[in-house]
C-alpha positions in Angstrom: 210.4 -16.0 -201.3 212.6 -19.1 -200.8 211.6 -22.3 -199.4 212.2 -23.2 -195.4 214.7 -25.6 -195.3 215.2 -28.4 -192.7 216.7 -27.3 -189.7 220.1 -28.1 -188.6 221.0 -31.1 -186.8 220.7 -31.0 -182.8 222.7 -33.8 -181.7 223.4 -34.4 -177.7 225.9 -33.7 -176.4 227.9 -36.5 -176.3 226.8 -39.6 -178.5 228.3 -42.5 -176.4 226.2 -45.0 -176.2 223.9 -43.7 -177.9 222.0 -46.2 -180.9 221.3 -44.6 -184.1 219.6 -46.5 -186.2 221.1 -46.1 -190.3 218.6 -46.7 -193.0 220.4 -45.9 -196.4 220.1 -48.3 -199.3 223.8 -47.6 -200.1 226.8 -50.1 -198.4 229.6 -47.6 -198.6 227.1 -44.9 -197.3 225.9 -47.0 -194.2 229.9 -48.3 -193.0 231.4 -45.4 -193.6 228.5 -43.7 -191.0 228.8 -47.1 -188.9 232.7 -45.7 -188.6 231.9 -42.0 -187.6 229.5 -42.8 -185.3 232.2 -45.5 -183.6 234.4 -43.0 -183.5 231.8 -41.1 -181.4 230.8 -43.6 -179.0 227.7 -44.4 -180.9 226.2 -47.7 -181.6 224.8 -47.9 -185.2 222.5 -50.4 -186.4 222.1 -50.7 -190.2 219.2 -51.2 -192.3 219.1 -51.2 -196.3 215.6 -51.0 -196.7 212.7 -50.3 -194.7 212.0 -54.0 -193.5 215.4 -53.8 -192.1 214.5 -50.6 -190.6 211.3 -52.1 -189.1 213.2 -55.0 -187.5 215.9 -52.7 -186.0 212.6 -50.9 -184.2 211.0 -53.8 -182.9 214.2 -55.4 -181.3 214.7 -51.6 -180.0 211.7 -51.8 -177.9 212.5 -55.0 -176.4 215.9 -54.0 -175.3 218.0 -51.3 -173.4 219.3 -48.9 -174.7 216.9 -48.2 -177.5 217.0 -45.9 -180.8 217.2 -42.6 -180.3 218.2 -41.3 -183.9 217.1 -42.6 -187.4 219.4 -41.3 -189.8 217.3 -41.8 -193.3 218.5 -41.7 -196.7 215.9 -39.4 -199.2 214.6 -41.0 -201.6 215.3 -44.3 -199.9 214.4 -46.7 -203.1 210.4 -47.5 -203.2 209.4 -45.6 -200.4 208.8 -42.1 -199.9 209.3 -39.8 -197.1 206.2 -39.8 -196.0 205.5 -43.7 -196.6 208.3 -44.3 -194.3 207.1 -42.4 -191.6 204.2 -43.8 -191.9 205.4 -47.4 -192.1 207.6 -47.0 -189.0 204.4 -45.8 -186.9 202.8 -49.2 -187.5 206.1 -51.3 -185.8 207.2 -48.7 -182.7 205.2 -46.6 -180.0 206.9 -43.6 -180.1 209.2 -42.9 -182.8 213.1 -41.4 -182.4 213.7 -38.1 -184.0 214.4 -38.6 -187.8 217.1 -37.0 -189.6 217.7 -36.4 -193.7 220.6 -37.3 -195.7 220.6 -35.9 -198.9 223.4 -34.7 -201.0 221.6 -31.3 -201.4 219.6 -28.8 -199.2 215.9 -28.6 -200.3 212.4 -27.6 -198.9 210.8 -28.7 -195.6 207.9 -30.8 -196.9 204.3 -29.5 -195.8 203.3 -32.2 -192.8 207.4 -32.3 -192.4 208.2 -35.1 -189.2 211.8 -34.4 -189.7 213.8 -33.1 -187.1 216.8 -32.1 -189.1 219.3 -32.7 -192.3 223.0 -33.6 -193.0 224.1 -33.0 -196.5 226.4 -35.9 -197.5 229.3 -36.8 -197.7 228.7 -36.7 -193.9 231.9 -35.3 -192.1 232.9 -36.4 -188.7 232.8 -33.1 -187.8 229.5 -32.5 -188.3 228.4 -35.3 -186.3 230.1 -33.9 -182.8 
């Protein structure tokens, strides 16, 4: 029996204008996905940690248009899946739809929240 894995992503159909918010403890990682999303139309705003996240949410909420997509690095440094989740609740009303970047496929966690995966490297491809 093998293990449900996250579902593929469902983006809309056209990302202009949208803001994804970026949380990915990694530099490269988060400019090289501020690029691909540019190239899309898409407005990224980049966090390193979940503080930054946090921040991102709050000034979401107080302005137009807000997030609509969290892209989250697993096993984002001292926090874990779950913890973040959790930890975004306390900041924002309704939370976007969260999406996992791992370099690997692996199984959908019990109480998943997750709305889908990208295995990197992340390919502009895969983003349209």
């Amino acid at each position: 029996m093998t293990a449900a894995l996250y579902p593929p992503l469902q983006l809309p159909e056209s990302l202009l204008g949208v803001e994804i918010l970026v949380v990915d403890d990694g530099a490269y990682s988060r400019a090289q996905l501020a690029v691909l999303l540019g190239h899309l139309g898409a407005k990224a705003n980049l966090a390193a940690n979940v503080a930054e996240a946090q921040m991102a949410l709050q000034r979401s909420e107080r302005s137009e248009p807000p997030i609509r997509l969290i892209l989250l690095k697993r096993d984002l440094p001292l926090v874990g899946e779950g913890d973040f989740v959790q930890q975004m609740n306390a900041v924002t009303i309704q939370l976007p739809p969260i999406v996992i970047m791992t370099t690997h496929q692996f199984p959908v966690p019990p109480s998943s929240k997750y709305s889908g995966s990208l295995i990197k490297p992340i390919k502009l491809g895969r983003l349209q």
